[in-house]
C-alpha positions in Angstrom: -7.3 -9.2 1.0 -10.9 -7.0 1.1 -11.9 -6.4 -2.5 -15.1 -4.8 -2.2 -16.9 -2.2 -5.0 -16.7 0.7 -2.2 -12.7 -0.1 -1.8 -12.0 0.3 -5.4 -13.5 3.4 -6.2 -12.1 4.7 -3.2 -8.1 3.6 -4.3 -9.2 4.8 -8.3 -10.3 8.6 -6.7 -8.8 8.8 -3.7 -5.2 7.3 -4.5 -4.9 7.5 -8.0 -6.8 10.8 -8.5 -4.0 12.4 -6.5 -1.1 10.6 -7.7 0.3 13.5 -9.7 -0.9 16.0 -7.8 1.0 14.6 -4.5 4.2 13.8 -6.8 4.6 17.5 -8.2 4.5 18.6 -4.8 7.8 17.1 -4.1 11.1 19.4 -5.5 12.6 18.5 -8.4 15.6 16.6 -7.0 13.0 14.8 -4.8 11.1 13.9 -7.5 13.9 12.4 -9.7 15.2 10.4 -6.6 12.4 8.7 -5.6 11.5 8.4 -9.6 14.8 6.4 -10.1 14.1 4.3 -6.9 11.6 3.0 -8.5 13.1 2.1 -11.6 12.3 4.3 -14.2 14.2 7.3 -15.8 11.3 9.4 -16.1 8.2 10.1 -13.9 5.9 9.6 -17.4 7.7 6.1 -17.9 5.9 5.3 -14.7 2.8 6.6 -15.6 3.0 4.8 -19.0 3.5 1.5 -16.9 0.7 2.1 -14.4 -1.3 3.2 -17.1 -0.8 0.2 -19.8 -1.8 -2.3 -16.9 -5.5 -0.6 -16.2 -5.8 -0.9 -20.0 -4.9 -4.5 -20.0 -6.6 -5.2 -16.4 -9.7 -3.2 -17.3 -10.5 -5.4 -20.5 -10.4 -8.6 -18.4 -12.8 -6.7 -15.6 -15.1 -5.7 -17.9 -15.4 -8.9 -19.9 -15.8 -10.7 -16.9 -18.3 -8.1 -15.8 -20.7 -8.7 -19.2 -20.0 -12.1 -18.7 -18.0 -12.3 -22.3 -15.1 -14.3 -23.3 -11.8 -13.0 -23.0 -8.0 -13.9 -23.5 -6.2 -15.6 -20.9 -2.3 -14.3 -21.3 0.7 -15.3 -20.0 2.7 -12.0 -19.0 6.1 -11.8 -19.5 6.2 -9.0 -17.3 9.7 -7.5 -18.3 8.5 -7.5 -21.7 5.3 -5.8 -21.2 6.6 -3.0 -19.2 9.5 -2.3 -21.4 6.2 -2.3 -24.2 4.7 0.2 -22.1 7.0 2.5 -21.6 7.8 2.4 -25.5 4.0 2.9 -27.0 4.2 6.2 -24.8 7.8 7.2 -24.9 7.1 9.6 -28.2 3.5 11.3 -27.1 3.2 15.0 -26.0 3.2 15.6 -23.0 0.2 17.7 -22.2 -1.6 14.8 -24.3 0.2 11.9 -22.3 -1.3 13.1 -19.0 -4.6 14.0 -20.1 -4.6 10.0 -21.9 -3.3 9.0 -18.0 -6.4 11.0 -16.2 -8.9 10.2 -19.2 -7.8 6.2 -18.3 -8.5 7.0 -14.8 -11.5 8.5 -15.0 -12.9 5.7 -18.0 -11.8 3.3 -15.3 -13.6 5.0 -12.5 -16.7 5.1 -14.7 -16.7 1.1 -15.9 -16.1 0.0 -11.8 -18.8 2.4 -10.9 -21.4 0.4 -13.3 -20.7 -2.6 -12.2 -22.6 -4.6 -10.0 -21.0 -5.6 -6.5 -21.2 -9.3 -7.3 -18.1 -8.7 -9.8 -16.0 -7.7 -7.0 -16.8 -11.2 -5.4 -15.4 -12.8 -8.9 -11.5 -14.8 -8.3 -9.7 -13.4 -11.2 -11.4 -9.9 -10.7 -10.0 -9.7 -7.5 -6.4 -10.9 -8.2 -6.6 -8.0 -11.2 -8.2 -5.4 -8.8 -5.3 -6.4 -6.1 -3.1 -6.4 -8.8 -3.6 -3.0 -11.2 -5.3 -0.9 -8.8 -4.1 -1.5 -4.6 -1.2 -3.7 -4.5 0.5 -1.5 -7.5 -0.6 1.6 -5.7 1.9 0.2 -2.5 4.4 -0.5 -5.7 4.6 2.7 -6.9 4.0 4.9 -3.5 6.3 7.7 -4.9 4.5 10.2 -1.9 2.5 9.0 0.7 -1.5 9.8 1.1 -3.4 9.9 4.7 -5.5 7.8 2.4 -3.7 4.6 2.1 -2.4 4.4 5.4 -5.8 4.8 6.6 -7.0 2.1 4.3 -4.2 -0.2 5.3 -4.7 0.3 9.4 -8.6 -0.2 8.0 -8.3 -3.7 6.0 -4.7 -5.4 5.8 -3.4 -4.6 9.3 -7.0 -5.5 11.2 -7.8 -8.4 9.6 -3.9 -9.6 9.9 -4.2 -11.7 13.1 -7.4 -13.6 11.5 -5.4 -14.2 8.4 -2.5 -16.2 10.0 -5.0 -17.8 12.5 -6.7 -19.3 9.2 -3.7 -20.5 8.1 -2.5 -24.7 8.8 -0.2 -25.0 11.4 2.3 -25.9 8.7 1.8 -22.8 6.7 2.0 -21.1 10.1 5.5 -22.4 10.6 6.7 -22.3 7.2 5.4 -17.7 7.4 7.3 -17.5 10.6 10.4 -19.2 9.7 10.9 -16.7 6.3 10.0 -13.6 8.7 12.4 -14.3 11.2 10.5 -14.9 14.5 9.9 -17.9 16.7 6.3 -17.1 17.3 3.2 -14.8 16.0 3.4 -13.5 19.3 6.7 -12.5 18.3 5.9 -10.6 15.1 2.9 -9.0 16.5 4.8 -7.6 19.3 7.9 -6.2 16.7 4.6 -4.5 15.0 2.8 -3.3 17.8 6.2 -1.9 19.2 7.0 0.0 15.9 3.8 1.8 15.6 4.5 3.1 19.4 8.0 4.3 18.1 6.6 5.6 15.1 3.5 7.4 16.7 5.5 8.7 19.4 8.1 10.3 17.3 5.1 11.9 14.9 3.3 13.1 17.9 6.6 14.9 18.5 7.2 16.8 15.9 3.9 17.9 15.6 4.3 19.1 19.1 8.0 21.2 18.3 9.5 21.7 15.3 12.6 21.1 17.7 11.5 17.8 18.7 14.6 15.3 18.3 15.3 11.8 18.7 17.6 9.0 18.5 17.4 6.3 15.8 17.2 2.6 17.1 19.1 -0.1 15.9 16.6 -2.3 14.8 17.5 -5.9 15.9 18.3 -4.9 19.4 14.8 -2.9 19.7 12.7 -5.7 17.9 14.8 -8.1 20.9 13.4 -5.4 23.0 9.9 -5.4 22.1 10.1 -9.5 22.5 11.0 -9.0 25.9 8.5 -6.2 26.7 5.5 -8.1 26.1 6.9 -11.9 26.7 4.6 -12.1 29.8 1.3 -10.9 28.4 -1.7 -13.3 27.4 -2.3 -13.9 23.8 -5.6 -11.6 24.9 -4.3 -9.0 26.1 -1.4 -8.7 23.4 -3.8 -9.0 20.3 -6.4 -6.8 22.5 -3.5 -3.8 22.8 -2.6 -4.5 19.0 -6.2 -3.2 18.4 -5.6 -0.3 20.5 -2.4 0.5 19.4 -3.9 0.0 15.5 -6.4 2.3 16.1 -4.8 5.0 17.8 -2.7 5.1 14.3 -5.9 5.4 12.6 -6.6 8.5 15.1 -3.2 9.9 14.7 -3.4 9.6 11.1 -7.0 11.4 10.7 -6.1 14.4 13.0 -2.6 15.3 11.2 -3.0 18.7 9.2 -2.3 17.8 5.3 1.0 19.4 5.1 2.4 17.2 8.0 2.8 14.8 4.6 5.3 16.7 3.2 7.8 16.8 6.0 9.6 13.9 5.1 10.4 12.4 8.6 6.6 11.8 9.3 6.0 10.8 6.0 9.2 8.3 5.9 7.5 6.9 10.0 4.0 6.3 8.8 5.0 4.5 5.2 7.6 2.7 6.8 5.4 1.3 9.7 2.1 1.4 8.0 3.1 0.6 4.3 6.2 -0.7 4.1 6.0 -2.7 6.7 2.6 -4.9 6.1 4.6 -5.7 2.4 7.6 -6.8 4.8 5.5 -9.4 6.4 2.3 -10.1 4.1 0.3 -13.1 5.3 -0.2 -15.8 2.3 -3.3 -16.1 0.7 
């Protein structure tokens, strides 16, 4: 995981500066759905959780930043987000949100003052993972070019290093809980899934009548075994660069309103998004 000052700033303004913006594009019934998939009643309960954990995040950060003492708590994290959603259930509404972009923005501010060494701190990094990009994944209630762009950008190009770095016993121990014999294996069920996804994108964009057929996805992933079970380790992990970045390409040139037809939006979070969280390698 990159945690870097630059990265940061980019998920506070980029991501979270358009959180509710992106959300109250959805329809109402959309918005209600994907709300309650989450696990809230309300869209503000979900804000007042997000929101409560950069206040608690933020006074660790900055304490660690003017190198002051601080609490170290034990979360139980049921507890605090039932807390959360409770010190906010009664506020206004029109005062609720401004608090939420206030937060944001104080938040914004603090990172933006601090030097880049912080960033290189252990616990600063698990709470900046934790509040501010990992939570941003947790909560995606409509997808940003942003964060796929980030993702193809930092998780998904430093992925093959990551396992490579690992002991061969952590190496068998990730594979067996994902499901595949090998890591040529997993990077070929990857690869294989950004093709589908990209071709099927490219489609639409193409012709609004643009159809296609859905695959069942144990006999493709046994497909995309076979398909590359011949290639070199070099040229596999040299065409998951390729493929990587032609995502990054594909993801730039879309028009911002391809995000709100769901069937691109559903392709690139499932095989950007979704997908690295499927098969996260272990710090």
């Amino acid at each position: 995981m990159t945690i870097t000052k630059r990265r940061t700033l980019e998920y506070v303004g980029q991501e979270w500066g358009t959180y509710i913006q992106r959300f109250r594009r959805l329809s109402k019934i959309e918005q209600e759905k994907r709300v309650k998939e989450m696990g809230f009643e309300r869209f503000r309960d979900m804000l007042a959780h997000i929101l409560s954990w950069w206040e608690e995040g933020m006074v660790v950060i900055n304490a660690i930043a003017d190198d002051r003492p601080f609490e170290r708590r034990k979360y139980d994290f049921d507890v605090f987000n039932a807390e959360a959603v409770a010190k906010y259930k009664d506020w206004d509404e029109t005062e609720f949100m401004s608090h939420f972009e206030k937060t944001r923005q104080k938040m914004e501010a603090d990172l933006e003052n601090m030097d880049e060494a912080v960033f290189e701190n252990r616990r600063v990094k698990a709470w900046v993972d934790g509040i501010i990009i990992e939570h941003a994944r947790e909560h995606l209630v409509t997808l940003s070019r942003f964060i796929v762009m980030d993702l193809l950008d930092h998780e998904w190009a430093e992925y093959i290093e990551k396992f490579n770095a690992l002991e061969d016993e952590r190496k068998k121990e990730f594979l067996a809980g994902q499901g595949f014999d090998t890591f040529r294996d997993l990077i070929a069920h990857v690869i294989g899934w950004w093709e589908e996804g990209a071709r099927i994108i490219s489609g639409i964009m193409d012709s609004p009548a643009f159809t296609w057929e859905s695959q069942e996805t144990d006999a493709f992933n046994a497909v995309l075994t076979r398909k590359y079970s011949s290639w070199s380790d070099k040229d596999l992990f040299s065409h998951y660069t390729t493929v990587r970045l032609a995502m990054i390409d594909l993801t730039a040139d879309l028009p911002e309103d391809a995000f709100l037809n769901e069937d691109i939006e559903g392709w690139l979070k499932d095989d950007v998004v979704d997908h690295y969280d499927d098969h996260p390698i272990p710090a």
